[in-house]
PLY file of the C-alpha trace (Angstrom):
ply
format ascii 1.0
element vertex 66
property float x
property float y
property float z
element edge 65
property int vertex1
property int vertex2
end_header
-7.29 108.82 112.03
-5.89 112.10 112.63
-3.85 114.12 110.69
-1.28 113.77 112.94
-1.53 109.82 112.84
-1.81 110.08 108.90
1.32 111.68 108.23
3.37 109.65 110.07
1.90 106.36 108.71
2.52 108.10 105.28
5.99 108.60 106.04
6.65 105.12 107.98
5.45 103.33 104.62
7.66 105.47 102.48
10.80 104.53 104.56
9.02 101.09 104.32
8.89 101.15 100.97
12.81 102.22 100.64
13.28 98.83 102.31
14.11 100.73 105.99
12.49 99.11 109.11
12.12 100.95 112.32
14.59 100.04 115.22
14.66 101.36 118.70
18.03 101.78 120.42
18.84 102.64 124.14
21.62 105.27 124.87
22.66 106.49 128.40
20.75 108.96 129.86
23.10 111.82 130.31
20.62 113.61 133.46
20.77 110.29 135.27
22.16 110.03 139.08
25.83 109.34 138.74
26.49 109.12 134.54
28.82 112.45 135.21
30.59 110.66 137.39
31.10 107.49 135.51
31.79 109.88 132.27
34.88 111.62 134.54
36.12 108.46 135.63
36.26 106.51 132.03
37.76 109.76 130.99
40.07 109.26 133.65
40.66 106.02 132.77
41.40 106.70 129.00
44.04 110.17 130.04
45.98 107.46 131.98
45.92 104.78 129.20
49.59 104.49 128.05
47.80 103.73 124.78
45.58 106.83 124.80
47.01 108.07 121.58
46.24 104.74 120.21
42.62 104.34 121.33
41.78 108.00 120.54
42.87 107.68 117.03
40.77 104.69 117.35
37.95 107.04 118.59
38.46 109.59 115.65
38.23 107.23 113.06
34.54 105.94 113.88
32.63 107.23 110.87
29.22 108.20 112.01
26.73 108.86 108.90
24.16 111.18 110.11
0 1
1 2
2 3
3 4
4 5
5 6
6 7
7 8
8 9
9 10
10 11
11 12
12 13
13 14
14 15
15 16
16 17
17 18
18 19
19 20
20 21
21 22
22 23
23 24
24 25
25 26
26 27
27 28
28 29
29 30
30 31
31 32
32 33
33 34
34 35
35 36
36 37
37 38
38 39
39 40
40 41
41 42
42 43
43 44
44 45
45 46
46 47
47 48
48 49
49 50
50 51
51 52
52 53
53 54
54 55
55 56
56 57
57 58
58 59
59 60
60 61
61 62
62 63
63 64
64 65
């Protein structure tokens, strides 16, 4: 195996071994035809919302651990 290979086995059973599993998660792809203009027009959306206070309180108060 190559060194490459052997370090990240090493460190995939270490996060094993903490009980952690690998998981695989799809996001947009922000270069793709047309997600700039779906962005602008939830945006949009959201700036009209009589509840946009309300929703991006909402928004701020998402806790993202990192």
């Amino acid at each position: 195996m190559a060194d490459n290979a052997k370090r990240v086995q090493k460190h995939r059973d270490k996060m094993k071994a903490a009980g952690l599993k690998p998981v695989t998660i799809w996001v947009p792809d922000v270069n793709a035809p047309g997600y700039a203009e779906q962005l602008a027009r939830e945006i949009e959306i959201i700036n009209n919302s009589p509840d946009e206070k309300l929703l991006l309180e909402q928004l701020s108060n998402i806790e993202i651990e990192g």
